[in-house]
C-alpha positions in Angstrom: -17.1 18.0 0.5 -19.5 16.1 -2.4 -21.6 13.2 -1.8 -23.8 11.4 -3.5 -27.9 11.2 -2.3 -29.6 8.7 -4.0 -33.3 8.9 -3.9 -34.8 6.0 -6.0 -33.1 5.4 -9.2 -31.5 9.1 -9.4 -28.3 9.8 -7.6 -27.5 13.7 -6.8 -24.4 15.1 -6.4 -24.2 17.5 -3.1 -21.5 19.8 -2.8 -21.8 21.1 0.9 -21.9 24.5 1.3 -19.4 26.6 3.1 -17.2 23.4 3.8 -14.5 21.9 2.2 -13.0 18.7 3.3 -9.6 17.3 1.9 -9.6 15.7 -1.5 -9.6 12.0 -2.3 -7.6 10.5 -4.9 -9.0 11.6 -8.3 -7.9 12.7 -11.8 -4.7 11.0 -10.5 -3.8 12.9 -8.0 -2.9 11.4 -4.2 -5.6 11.2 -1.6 -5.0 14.2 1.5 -4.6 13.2 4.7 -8.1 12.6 6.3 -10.0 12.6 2.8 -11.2 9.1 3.9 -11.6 9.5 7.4 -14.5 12.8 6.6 -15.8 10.3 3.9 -16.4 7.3 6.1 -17.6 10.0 8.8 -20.0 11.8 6.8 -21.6 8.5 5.2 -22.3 7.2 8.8 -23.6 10.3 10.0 -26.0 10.2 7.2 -26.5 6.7 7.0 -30.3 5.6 6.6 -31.5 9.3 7.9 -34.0 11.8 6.6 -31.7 14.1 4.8 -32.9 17.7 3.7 -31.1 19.9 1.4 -31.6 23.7 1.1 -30.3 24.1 -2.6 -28.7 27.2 -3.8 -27.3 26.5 -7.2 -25.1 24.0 -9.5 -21.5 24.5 -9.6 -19.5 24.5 -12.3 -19.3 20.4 -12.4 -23.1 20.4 -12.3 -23.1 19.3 -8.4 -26.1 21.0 -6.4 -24.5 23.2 -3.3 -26.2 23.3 -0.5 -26.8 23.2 3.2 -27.5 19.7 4.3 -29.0 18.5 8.0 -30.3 15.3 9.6 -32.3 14.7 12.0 -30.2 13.5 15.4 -33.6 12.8 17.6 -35.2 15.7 17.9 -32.4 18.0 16.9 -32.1 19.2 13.5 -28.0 19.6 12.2 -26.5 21.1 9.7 -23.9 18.7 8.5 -21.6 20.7 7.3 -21.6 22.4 10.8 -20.7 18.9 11.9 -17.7 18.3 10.3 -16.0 21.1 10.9 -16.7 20.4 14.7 -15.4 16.8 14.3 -12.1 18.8 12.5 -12.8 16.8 9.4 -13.6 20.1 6.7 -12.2 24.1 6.9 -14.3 26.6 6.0 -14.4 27.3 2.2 -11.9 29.7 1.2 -12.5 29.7 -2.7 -12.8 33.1 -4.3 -16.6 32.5 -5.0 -19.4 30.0 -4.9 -18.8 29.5 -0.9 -22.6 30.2 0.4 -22.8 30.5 3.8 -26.4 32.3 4.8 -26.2 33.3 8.0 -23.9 30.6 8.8 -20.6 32.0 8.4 -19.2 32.8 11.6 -21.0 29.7 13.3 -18.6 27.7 10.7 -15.9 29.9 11.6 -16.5 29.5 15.5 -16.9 25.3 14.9 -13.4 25.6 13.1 -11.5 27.1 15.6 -13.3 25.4 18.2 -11.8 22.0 16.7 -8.4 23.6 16.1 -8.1 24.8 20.0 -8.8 20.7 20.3 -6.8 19.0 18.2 -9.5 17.2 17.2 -9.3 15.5 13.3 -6.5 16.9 10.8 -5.7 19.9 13.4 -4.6 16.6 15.9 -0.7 16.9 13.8 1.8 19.5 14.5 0.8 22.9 12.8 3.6 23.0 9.7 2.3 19.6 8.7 -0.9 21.0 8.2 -2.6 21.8 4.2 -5.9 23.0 3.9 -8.1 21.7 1.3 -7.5 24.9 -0.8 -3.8 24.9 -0.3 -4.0 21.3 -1.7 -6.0 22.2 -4.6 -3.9 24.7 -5.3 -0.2 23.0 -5.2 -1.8 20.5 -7.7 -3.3 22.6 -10.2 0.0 24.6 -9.9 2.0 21.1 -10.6 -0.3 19.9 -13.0 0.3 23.2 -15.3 3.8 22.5 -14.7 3.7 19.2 -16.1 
């Protein structure tokens, strides 16, 4: 999932790490199911809160990836934790640039904990289902084909 942080005049582009949520429309390609829903989601669970961003590098479209979390109250959360719990992101499956820290089988846990639920995409029957990847992958695939 990518979002945009603006602090003052400069906007930064956030890849969160460890996630990724399903694609909106872009490079003219169809929006996947729920692409909206973790978008709204994610801006109000963000919205007019003390974010903090523990950077590990710039991906290869020169978005920062990193491990964002709010403060809920006294509770720091890691966002991207968040949406997986809310079944609005999988856990990255790329061949590289998914860093986890020693997060990875938290995000693992959250996921199946909101797949034994139902709750967000997982709510549809099973064979309906495409990951995130799976997506990016049929259209690359078509696009080549094109």
């Amino acid at each position: 999932m990518s979002t945009r942080l603006t602090a003052r005049r400069y906007q930064i582009h956030v890849r969160l790490a460890g996630i990724d949520a399903p694609e909106l429309a872009h490079f003219g390609r169809p929006a996947q199911p729920f692409s909206n829903d973790a978008l709204t989601w994610l801006r109000e669970y963000i919205h007019h809160r003390r974010v903090r961003a523990y950077i590990y590098r710039r991906d290869q479209y020169d978005r920062v990836v990193a491990t964002v979390y709010v403060r809920r109250g006294l509770i720091r959360r890691d966002v991207g934790l968040q949406m997986l719990k809310q079944g609005l992101a999988t856990v990255y499956e790329a061949k590289s640039g998914a860093e986890f820290g020693a997060v990875e089988d938290k995000y693992r846990r959250a996921e199946w904990w909101a797949k034994k639920k139902r709750k967000g995409m997982w709510a549809g029957k099973s064979s309906d289902f495409e990951s995130p990847r799976a997506y990016k992958t049929r259209m690359n695939a078509s696009d080549q084909g094109k």
